[in-house]
C-alpha positions in Angstrom: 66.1 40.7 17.9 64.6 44.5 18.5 61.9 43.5 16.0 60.6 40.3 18.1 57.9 40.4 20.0 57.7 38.7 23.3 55.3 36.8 25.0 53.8 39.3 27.7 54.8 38.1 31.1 52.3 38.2 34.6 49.5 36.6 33.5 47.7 34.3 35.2 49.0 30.4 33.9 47.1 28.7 30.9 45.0 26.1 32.0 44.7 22.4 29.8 41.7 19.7 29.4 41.5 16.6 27.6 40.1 17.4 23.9 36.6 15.8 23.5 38.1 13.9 20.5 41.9 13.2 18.9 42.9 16.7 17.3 44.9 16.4 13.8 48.5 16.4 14.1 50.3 17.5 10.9 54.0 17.3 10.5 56.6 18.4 8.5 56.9 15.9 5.2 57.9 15.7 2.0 54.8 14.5 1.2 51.6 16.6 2.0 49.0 15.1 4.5 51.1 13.4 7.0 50.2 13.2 10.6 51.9 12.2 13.0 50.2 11.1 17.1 46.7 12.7 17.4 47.0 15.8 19.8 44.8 14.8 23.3 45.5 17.6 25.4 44.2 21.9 24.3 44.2 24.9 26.2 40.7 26.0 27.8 39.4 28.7 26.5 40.0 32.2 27.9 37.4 34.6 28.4 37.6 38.1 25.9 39.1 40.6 28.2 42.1 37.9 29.5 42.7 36.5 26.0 43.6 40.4 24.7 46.3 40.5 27.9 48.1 38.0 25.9 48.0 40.1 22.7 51.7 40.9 22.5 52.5 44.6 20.9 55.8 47.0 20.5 56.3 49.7 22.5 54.1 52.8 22.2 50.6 50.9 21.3 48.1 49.9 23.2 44.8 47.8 22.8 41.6 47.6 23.6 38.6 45.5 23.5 35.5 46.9 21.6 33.1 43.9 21.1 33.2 40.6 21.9 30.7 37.3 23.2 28.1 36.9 23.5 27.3 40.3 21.4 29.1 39.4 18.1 29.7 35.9 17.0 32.6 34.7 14.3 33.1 38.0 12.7 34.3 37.3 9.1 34.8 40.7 8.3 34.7 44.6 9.2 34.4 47.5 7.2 32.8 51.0 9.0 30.2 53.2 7.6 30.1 56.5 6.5 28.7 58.1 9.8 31.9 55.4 11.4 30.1 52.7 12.4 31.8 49.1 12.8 30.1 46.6 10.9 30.8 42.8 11.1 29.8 39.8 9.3 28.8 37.0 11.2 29.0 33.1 10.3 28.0 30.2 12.0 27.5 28.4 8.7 31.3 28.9 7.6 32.8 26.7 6.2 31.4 23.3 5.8 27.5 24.0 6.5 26.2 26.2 3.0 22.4 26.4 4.0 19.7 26.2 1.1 18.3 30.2 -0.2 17.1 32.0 2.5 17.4 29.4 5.6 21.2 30.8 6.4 21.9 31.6 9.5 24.5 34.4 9.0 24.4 38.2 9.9 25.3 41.6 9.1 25.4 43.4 12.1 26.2 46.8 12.8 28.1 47.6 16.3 28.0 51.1 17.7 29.4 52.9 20.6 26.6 55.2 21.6 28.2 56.5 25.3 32.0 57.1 24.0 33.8 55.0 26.1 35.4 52.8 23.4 33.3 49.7 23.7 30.2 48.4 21.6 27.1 48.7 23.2 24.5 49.0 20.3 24.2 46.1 18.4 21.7 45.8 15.0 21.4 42.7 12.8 21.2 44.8 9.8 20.4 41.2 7.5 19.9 37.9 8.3 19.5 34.6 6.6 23.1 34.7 4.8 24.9 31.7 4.5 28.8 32.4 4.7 29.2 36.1 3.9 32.5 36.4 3.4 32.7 40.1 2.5 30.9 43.5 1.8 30.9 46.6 0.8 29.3 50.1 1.1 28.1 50.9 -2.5 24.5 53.3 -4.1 23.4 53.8 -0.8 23.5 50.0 0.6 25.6 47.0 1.0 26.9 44.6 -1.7 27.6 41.2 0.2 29.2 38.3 -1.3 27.3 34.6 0.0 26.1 31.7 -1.3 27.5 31.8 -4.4 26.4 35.2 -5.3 26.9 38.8 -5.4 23.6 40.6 -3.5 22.9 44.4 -2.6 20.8 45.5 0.6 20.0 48.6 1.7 17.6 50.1 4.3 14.9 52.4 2.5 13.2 54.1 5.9 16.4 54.3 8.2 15.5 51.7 11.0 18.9 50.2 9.7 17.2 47.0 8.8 17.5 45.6 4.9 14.2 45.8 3.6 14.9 45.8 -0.3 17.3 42.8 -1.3 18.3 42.5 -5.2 20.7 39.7 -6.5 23.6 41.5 -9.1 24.9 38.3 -10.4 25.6 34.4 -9.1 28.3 32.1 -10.5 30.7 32.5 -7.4 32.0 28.8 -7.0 30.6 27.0 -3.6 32.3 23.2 -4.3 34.9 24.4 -1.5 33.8 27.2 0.4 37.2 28.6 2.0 38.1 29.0 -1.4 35.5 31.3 -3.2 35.7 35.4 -3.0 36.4 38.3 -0.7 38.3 41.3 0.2 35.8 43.2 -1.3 37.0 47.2 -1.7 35.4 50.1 -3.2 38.2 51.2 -5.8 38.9 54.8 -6.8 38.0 54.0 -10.6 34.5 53.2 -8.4 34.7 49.5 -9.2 34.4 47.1 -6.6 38.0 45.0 -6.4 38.0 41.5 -4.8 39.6 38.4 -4.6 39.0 34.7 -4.9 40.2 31.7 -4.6 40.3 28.0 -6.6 36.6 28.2 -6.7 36.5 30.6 -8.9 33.7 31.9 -10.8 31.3 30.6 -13.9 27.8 32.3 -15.2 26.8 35.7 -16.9 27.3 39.1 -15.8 25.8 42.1 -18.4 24.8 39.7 -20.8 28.7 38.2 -21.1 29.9 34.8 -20.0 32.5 34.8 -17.5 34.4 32.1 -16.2 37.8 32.4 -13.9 39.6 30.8 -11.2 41.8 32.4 -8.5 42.7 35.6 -8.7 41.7 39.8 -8.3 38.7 40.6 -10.0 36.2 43.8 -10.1 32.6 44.8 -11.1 30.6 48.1 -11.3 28.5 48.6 -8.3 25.1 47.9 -10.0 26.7 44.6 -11.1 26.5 45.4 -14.7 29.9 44.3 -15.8 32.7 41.7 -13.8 36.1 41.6 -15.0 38.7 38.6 -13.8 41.8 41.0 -13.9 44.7 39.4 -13.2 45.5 35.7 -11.5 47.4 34.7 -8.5 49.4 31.5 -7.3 47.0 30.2 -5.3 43.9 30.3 -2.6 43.7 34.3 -2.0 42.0 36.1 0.8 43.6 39.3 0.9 43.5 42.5 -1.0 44.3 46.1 -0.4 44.5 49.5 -2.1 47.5 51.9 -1.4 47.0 55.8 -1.6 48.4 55.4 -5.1 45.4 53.0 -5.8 47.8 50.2 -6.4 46.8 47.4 -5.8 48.3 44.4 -3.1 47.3 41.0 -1.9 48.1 37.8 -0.2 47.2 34.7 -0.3 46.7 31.7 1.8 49.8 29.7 1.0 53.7 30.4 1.5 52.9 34.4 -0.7 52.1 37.0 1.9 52.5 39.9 -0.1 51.9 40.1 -4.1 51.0 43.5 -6.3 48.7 43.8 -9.6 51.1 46.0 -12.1 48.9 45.5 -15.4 45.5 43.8 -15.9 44.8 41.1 -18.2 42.6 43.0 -20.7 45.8 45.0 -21.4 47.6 42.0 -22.3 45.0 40.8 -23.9 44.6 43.8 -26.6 47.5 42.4 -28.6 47.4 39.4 -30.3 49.2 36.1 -28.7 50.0 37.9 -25.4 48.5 36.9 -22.3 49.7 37.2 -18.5 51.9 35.4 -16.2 50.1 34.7 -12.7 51.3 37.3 -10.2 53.9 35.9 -7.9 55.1 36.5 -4.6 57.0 40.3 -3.6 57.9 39.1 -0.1 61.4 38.3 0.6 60.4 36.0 2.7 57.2 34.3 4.0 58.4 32.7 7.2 56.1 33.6 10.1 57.2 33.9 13.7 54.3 32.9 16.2 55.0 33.5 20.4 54.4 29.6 21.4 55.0 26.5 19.5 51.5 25.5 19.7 50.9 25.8 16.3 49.0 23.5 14.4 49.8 23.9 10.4 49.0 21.0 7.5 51.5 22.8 5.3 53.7 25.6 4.7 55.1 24.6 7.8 57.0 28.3 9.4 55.0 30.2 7.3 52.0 31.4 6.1 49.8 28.6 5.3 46.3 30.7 6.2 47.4 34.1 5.0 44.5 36.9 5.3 43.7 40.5 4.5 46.4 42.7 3.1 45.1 46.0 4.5 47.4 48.9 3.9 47.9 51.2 6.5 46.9 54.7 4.6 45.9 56.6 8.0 48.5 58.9 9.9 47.7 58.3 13.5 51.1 55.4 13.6 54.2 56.5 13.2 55.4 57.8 9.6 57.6 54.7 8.7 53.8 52.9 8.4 52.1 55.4 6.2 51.4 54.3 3.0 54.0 51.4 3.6 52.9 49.0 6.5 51.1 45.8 4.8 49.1 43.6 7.4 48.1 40.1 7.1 46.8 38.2 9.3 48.0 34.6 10.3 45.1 32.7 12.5 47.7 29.0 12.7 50.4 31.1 14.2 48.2 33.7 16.2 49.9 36.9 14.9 48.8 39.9 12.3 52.2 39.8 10.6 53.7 43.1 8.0 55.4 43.6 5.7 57.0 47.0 4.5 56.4 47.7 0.9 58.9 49.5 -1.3 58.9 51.3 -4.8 61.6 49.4 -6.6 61.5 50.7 -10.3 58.6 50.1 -11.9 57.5 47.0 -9.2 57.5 46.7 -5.5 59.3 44.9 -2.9 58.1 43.4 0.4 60.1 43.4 3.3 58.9 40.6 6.0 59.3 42.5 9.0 57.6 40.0 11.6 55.1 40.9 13.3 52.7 43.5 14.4 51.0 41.6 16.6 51.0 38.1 18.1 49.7 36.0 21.0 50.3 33.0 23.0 46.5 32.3 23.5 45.9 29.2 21.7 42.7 30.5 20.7 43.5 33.9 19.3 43.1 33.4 15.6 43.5 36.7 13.9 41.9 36.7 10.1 41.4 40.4 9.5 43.6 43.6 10.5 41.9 47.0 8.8 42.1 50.5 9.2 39.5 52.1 11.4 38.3 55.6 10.5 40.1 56.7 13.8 43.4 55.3 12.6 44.2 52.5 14.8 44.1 49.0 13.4 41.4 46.8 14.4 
C-alpha cells in the first residue's frame, strides 16, 4: 500500500542474546492473561544514533537525534519553554517503585542547544526528588508537575534555572496503580490546565470542594483553586490534545486511539436527571501496523493496547493535509507513532486510521510521546 511504511534496508544485522530470565509470552485468547512458551532469546540493544537509522519515515522527512544516553534518562514527557527550550521528565521510579515524600529519584531537566547544530549539549536538572512525574506544564511563571499523587508548582525565583520555591496545589491523584493515574497536562485557551487520567482516578478537596472521579479529562485553574472531572472515557487514558479550534481529543491505552470531548459534564449536569454517556471511540479503526512481528502485546492484540499522547499537529512546517488534522499517538508494543486524520462531520468528528507516521524494527524503540516542537517538526 502507498501509505505503508517499510522497514529501512542497509543496515548493519540485529544481533540476539539469551534473556537473563524467561520473558512473558502473551497470546491471542478468548480469555485475557494467557501465555503461551516463555520468550528466551531478545535483541541486544542498539546504541542511540544506530537505533534512529531504523526509524522508518515517508518520503520528504528526515530525522535527527537531539538527546540521548547517558545525558537524558527515561523521558516521560516533553513540553518547551517560552524562550524554546526542550524540557523532559525523567523516571527511574516509574512504574512499580513510588518513593516516600521527598526521597524520589525523578527529574525535571531542561535540555538546550547552546552552539546551533541541532543536538543538546546543555543539560540542567531544574527539580529533583520526584517520584513518577508523569506530566507538566508551564503556568504563573513556573511549572505545575503532576507526581506522587499530587499536583505541585516550582519555579525558579533568581534565574539559575533551579526550583527553589516548591508549593503543593492539591493531592488526591490515585497511586494504587501507577500507569493508571494522570497526565497530558495542557495549558487550555480558557487558561485552565486540561488533563487526563486513568482508573486511578482522583479522591480529596480542591477549593474547599470534595472531588472524587475515575478515568477521564479533567481541568483546574493554574493556582489549583478549583478541579473539574469534565467528561469520562472508556478506559486507561494517556493522551490529550487541543486543536486550533480548542477542541478537545484524546486516546487512550486500549483498542480507542482517537476520542473528542463535545460537551462537559457540568452542562449535562444543569438539568435535572441528565448525566453523560462516557466518550467513546471516533477512529474507524484501531488496528496498528508495526515493521516486525516482534511484538509483545497482553491484549488488544493488532492494535493499540498502550496508546499515548494525541498531539495535534497545529504548526505549518508539514505539508497542508496535516495542519490542524494530523492526530499522533504513540504505540511503544508495536514501535510506531501512528495518526489519524480528523474530520468535521456535523456537529462530531471522525478519525481516519491512516497507519503510521512513524515506525521501527528496533526491538527497543518504544515511542510514548510525539509533540509539536516550537520549530514545527515533531519530536
Amino acid at each position: 500500500s502507498p501509505t505503508s511504511l517499510k522497514v529501512v534496508t542497509g543496515l548493519k544485522p540485529f544481533e540476539y542474546m539469551h534473556a537473563p530470565s524467561p520473558l512473558p509470552n502473551y497470546v491471542v485468547s478468548e480469555r485475557w492473561g494467557v501465555q503461551g512458551e516463555p520468550i528466551r532469546t531478545m535483541q541486544k540493544p542498539l546504541t542511540p544514533e544506530e537505533s534512529i537509522k531504523h526509524l522508518a519515515l515517508f518520503p520528504g522527512f528526515e530525522k535527527s537525534l537531539f538527546a540521548s544516553e547517558p545525558d537524558i534518562v527515561n523521558p516521560m514527557w516533553i513540553p518547551w519553554d517560552h524562550r524554546g527550550r526542550l524540557w523532559i521528565a525523567e523516571t527511574i521510579d516509574y512504574p512499580n517503585e513510588m518513593q516516600p515524600p521527598g526521597q524520589g529519584r525523578d527529574r525535571l531537566k531542561i535540555c538546550e542547544d547552546t552552539n546551533g547544530d541541532g543536538k543538546a549539549d546543555k543539560f540542567t536538572v531544574f527539580a529533583e526528588k520526584l517520584s513518577v512525574p508523569t506530566s507538566f506544564v508551564f503556568a504563573n511563571g513556573g511549572v505545575i508537575v503532576l507526581h506522587s499523587g499530587k499536583t505541585e508548582f516550582l519555579r525558579d525565583t533568581n534565574g539559575d534555572d533551579k526550583a527553589d520555591e516548591r508549593k503543593d496545589l492539591f493531592v488526591g491523584w490515585g497511586t494504587g496503580d501507577t500507569h493508571a493515574g494522570p497526565s497530558n497536562l495542557r495549558y487550555g485557551f480558557d487558561n485552565y490546565v486540561w488533563g487526563t487520567v486513568g482508573y486511578s482516578g482522583s479522591r480529596g478537596t480542591v477549593g474547599g470542594k470534595e472531588i472524587r472521579f475515575g478515568q477521564g479529562i479533567f481541568r483546574f485553574k493554574p493556582d489549583g483553586s478549583e478541579l473539574e472531572f469534565v467528561r469520562s472515557s472508556n478506559n486507561n487514558t494517556w493522551g490529550l490534545g487541543l486543536c486550533e479550534e480548542g477542541v478537545i481529543f484524546g486516546s487512550t491505552a486500549n483498542n480507542n486511539a482517537s476520542m473528542y470531548m463535545p460537551i462537559a459534564n457540568r452542562f449535562y449536569e444543569r438539568v435535572n436527571g441528565w448525566s453523560a454517556s462516557r466518550l467513546e471511540s471516533i477512529a474507524d479503526s484501531q488496528r496498528f501496523y508495526p515493521l516486525t512481528e516482534k511484538v509483545r502485546q497482553v491484549d488488544q492484540h493488532g492494535r493499540y493496547t498502550a496508546g499515548s499522547g494525541s498531539a495535534i499537529y497545529t504548526a505549518r512546517s508539514f505539508p497542508q493535509e496535516y495542519w490542524n488534522r494530523a492526530q499522533f499517538v504513540t504505540e511503544p508494543t508495536g514501535h510506531l507513532i501512528g495518526m489519524f486524520n480528523l474530520t468535521a462531520y456535523g456537529a462530531d468528528y471522525k478519525a481516519h486510521n491512516v497507519r503510521n507516521f512513524a515506525a521501527s524494527d528496533d526491538e527497543w524503540a518504544s515511542p510514548i510521546a510525539a509533540e509539536v516542537g516550537p520549530d514545527g517538526a515533531l519530536w
